[in-house]
C-alpha positions as CSV (number, residue, x, y, z in Angstrom):
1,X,44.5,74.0,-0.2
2,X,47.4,76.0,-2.0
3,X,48.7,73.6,-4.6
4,X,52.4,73.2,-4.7
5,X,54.6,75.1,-6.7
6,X,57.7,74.2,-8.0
7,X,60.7,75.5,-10.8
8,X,61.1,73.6,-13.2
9,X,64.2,73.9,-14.2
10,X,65.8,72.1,-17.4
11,X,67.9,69.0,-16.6
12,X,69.1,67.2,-18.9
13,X,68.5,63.6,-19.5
14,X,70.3,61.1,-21.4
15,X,73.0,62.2,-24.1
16,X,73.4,61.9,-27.7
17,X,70.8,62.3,-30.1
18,X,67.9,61.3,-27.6
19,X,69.0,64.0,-25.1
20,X,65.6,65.1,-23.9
21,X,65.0,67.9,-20.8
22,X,62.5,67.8,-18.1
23,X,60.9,70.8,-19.1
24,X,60.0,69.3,-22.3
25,X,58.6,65.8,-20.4
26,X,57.0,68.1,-17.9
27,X,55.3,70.5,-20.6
28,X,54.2,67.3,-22.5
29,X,53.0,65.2,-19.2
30,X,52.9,67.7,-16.4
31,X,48.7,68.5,-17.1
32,X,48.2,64.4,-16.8
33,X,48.0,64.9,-12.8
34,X,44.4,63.4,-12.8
35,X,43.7,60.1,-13.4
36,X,40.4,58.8,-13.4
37,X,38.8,61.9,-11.3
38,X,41.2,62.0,-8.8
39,X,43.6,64.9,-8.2
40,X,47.1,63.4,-8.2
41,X,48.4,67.1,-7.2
42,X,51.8,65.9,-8.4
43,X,54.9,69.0,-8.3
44,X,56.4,69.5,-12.0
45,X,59.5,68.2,-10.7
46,X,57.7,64.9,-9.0
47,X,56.6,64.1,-13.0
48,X,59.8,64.6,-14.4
49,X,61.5,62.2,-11.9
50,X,58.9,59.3,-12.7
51,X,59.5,59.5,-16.4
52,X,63.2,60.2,-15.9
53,X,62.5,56.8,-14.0
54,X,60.2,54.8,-15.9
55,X,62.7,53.7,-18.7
56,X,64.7,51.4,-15.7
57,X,61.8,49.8,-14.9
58,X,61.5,45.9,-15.4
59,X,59.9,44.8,-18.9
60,X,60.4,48.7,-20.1
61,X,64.5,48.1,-20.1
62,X,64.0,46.5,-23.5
63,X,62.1,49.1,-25.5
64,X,64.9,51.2,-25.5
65,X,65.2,54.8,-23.8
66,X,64.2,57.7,-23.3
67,X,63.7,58.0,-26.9
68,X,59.9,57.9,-25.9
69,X,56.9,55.8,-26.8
70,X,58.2,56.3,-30.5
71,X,61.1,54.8,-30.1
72,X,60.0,51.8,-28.6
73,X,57.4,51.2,-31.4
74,X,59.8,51.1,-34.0
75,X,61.8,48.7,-31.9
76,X,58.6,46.5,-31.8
77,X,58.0,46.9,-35.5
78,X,61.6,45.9,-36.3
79,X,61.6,42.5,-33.6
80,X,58.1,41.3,-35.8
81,X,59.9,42.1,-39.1
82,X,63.1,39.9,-38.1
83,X,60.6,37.5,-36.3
84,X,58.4,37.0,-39.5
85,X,61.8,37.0,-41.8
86,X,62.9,34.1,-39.6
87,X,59.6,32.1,-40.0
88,X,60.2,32.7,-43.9
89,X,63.5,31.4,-43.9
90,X,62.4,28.3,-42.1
91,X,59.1,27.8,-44.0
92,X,61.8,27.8,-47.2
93,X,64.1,26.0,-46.0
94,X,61.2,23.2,-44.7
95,X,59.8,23.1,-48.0
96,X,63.2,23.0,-50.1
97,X,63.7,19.9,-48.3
98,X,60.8,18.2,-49.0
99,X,60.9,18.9,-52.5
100,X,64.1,17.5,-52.1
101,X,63.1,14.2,-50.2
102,X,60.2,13.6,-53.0
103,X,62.7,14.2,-55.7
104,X,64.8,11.7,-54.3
105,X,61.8,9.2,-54.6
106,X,61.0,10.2,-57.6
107,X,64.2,9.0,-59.2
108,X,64.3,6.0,-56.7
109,X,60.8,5.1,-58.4
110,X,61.9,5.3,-61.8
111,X,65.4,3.3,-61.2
112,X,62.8,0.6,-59.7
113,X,60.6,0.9,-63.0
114,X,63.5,0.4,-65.4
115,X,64.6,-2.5,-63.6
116,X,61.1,-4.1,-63.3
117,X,60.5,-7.0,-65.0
118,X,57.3,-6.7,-66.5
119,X,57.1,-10.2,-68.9
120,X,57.2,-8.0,-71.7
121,X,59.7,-7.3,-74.5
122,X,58.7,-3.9,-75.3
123,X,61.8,-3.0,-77.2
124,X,61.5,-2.7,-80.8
125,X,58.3,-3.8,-80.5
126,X,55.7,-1.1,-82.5
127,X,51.5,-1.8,-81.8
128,X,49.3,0.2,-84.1
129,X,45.1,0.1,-84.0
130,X,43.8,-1.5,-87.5
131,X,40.2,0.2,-88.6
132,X,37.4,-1.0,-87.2
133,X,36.0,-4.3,-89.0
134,X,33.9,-6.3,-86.7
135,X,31.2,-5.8,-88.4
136,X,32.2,-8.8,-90.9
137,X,31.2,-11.9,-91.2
138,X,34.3,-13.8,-88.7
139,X,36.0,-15.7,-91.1
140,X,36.1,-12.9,-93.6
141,X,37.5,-10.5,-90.7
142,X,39.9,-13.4,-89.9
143,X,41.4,-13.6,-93.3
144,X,41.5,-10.0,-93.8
145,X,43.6,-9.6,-90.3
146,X,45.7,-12.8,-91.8
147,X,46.1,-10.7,-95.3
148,X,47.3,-7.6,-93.1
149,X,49.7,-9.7,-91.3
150,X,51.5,-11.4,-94.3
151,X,52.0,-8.0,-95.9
152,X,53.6,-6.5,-92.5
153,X,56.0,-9.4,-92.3
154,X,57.0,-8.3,-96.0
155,X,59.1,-5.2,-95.1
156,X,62.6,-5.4,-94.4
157,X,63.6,-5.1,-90.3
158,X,60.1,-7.0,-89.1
159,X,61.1,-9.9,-87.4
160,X,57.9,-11.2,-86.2
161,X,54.2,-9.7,-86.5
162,X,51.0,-11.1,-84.4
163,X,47.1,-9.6,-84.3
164,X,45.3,-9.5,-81.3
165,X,42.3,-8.3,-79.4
166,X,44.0,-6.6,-77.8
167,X,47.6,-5.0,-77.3
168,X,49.8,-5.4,-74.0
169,X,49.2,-2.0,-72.3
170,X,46.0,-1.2,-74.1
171,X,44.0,1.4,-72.3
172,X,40.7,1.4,-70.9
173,X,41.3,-2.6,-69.9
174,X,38.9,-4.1,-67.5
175,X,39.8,-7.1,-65.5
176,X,36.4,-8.8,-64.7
177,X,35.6,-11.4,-62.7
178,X,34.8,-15.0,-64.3
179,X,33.3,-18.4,-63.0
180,X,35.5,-21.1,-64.1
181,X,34.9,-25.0,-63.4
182,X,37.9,-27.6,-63.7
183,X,36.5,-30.9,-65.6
184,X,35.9,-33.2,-62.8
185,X,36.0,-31.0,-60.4
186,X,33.1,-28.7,-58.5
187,X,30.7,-28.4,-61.2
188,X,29.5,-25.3,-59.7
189,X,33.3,-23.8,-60.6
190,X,35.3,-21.2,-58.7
191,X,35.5,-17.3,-59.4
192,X,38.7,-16.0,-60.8
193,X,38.2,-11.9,-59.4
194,X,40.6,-11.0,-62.2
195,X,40.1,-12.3,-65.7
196,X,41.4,-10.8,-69.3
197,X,40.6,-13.2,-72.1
198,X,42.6,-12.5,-75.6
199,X,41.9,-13.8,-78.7
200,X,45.7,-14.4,-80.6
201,X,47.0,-15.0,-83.4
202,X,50.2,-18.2,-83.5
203,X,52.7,-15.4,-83.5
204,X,51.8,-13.5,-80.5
205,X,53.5,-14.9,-77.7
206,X,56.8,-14.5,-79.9
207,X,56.4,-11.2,-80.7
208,X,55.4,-9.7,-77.7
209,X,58.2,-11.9,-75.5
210,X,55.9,-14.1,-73.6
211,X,57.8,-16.8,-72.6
212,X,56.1,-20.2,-72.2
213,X,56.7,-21.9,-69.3
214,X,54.5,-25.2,-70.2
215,X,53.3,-26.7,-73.2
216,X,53.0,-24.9,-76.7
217,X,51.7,-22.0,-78.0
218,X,48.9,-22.0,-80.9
219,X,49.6,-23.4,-84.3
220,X,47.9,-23.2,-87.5
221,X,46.3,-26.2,-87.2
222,X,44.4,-24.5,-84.6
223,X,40.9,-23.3,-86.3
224,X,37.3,-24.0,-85.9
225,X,37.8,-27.2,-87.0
226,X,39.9,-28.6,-84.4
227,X,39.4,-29.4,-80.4
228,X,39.0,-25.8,-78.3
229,X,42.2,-24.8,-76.9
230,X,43.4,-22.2,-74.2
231,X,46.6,-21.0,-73.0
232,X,46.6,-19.6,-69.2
233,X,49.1,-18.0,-67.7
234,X,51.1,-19.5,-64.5
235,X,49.0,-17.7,-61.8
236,X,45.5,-19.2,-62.8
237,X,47.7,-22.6,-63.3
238,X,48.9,-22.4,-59.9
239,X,45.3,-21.5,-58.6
240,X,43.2,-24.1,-60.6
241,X,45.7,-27.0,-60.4
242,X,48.0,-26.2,-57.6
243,X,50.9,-28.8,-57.3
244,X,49.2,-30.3,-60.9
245,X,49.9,-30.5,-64.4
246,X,47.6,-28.1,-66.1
247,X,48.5,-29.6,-69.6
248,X,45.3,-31.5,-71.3
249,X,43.2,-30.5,-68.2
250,X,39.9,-28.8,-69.5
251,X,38.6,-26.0,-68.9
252,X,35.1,-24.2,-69.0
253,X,33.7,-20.1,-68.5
254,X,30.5,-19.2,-67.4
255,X,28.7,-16.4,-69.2
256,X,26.8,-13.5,-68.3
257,X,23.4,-15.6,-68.9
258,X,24.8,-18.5,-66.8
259,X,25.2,-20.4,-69.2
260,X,28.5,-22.4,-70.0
261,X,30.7,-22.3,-72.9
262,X,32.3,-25.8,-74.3
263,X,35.5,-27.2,-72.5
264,X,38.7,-26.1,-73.7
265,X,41.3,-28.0,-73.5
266,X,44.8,-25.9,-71.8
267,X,47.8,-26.7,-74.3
268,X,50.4,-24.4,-72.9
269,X,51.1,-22.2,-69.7
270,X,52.6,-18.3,-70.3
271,X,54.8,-16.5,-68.0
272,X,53.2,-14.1,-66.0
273,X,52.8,-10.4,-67.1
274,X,52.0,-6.6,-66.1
275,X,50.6,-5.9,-69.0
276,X,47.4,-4.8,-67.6
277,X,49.5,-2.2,-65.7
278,X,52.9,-2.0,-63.9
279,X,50.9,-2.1,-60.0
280,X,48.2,-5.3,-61.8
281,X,49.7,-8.4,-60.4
282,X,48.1,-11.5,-59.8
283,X,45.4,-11.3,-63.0
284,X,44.5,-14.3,-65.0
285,X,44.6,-14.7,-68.3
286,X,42.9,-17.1,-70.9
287,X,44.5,-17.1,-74.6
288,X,42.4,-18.2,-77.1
289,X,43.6,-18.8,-80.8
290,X,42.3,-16.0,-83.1
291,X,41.0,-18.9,-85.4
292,X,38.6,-20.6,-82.8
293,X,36.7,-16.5,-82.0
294,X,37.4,-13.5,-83.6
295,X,40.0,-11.6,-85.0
296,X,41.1,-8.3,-82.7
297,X,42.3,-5.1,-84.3
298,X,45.5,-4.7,-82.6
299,X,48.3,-5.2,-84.6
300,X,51.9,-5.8,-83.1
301,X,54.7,-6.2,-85.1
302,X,58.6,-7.0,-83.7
303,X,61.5,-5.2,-85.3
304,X,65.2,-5.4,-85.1
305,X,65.3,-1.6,-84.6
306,X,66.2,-0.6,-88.5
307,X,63.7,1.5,-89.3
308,X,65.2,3.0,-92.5
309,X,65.3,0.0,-94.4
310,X,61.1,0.1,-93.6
311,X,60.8,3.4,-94.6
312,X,62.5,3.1,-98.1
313,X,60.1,0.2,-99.0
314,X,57.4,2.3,-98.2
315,X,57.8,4.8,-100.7
């Protein structure tokens, strides 16, 4: 068969910069006339048509004209460009505003901290670590701690100066539990999950701002010589004796071995604290006078803020 023959004469399609002919579609496409081994046999003319055509067909109307396959890449190109800048703006705008939200909590959390009452007077209030002198004899670390003490309360501006075993807010404090029995009471005792036992001097309570809500604090009088006394705070108080007085009620600790120490008889009930940490509530705590155990090596010493006085008796 005599194939057909046919002129191909220019026409032009489309205008403007992206004016193309069908010569130049049909010298670019015309040899595509077989597809997959079979002879399409299509005229010049018949090609020119369909790609004159093929730009107004549905889902091709978008890439553009008859710019050619070009064309419509870069127009694909440029819709993931705007489609990824969109997806950046909302990723930055998404995480501007969480920043935002946490730093709102933030400050919400430190309004809430400033306003906490923690039991504590912490202004003016300075806490310093004295060397290391547990290995002496007790009563010759107790009357070196004593010496320390008097000489602090010297300087001008210290109002009030204690020693401890330990300072509020110390770290590396570990609340343990403790088996404590009530004289006449289960003799097996009950087990506080929470326990911090410091040994005080009579000061403490005063200097640190721990206000007693029961009783008295510890007195001179208070040594090895006299009757074993404890302070607790209002927590173990309400747990041990709840609806009771806890005043002159004894008191007794269970050791490691399982053996138990001697009663001690509770003189006074402190206000509770976080002094084991601002999110620690609900501890118990057993003061003991420094005289009747050992003398820590925490010093804290209350001022009334005038610190140049200090520093001129110093030199």
């Amino acid at each position: 068969m005599t194939p057909t023959t046919t002129s191909t004469l220019p026409v032009n399609l489309g205008d403007g910069p992206f004016a193309v002919t069908t010569q130049g579609l049909v010298k670019r496409y015309g040899p595509l006339t077989a597809l997959n081994g079979v002879d399409l046999q299509l005229p010049e003319h018949a090609v020119a048509v369909l790609l004159a055509w093929a730009p107004s067909l549905p889902g091709v109307q978008g890439l553009g004209n008859a710019a050619g396959a070009a064309g419509s890449a870069r127009g694909v190109v440029g819709l993931s460009k705007k489609h990824m800048q969109r997806l950046l703006v909302v990723s930055q705008l998404s995480l501007s505003f969480t920043l935002l939200i946490g730093a709102g909590l933030m400050v919400r959390s430190l309004v809430n901290l400033t306003t906490l009452d923690t039991g504590i007077a912490y202004e003016n209030v300075v806490t310093m670590q004295a060397p290391n002198t547990t290995g002496m004899p007790g009563p010759e670390n107790l009357l070196l701690m004593d010496q320390v003490v008097d000489e602090i309360r010297q300087f001008p501006g210290v109002r009030t100066v204690a020693h401890a075993s330990r300072a509020p807010w110390s770290p590396n404090t570990v609340l343990r539990p403790l088996t404590i029995r009530v004289e006449g009471l289960d003799p097996e005792g009950v087990v506080s999950p929470m326990v911090q036992q410091n040994f005080i001097s009579p000061e403490y309570f005063q200097t640190v701002g721990i206000a007693l809500v029961a009783g008295r604090g510890f007195m001179s009088m208070d040594d090895a010589s006299s009757d074993t006394v404890v302070v607790i705070n209002e927590r173990m108080a309400q747990e041990l004796f709840p609806g009771e007085d806890p005043i002159n009620r004894r008191i007794s600790s269970q050791n490691v071995g399982g053996t138990w120490n001697g009663w001690a008889r509770i003189v006074g009930v402190a206000a509770d604290t976080r002094e084991y940490g601002l999110s620690v509530a609900g501890a118990h705590t057993i003061y003991r006078p420094a005289a009747q155990g050992i003398a820590g090596q925490s010093l804290i010493v209350s001022t009334s803020g005038e610190s140049r006085p200090a520093r001129a008796s110093c030199v």
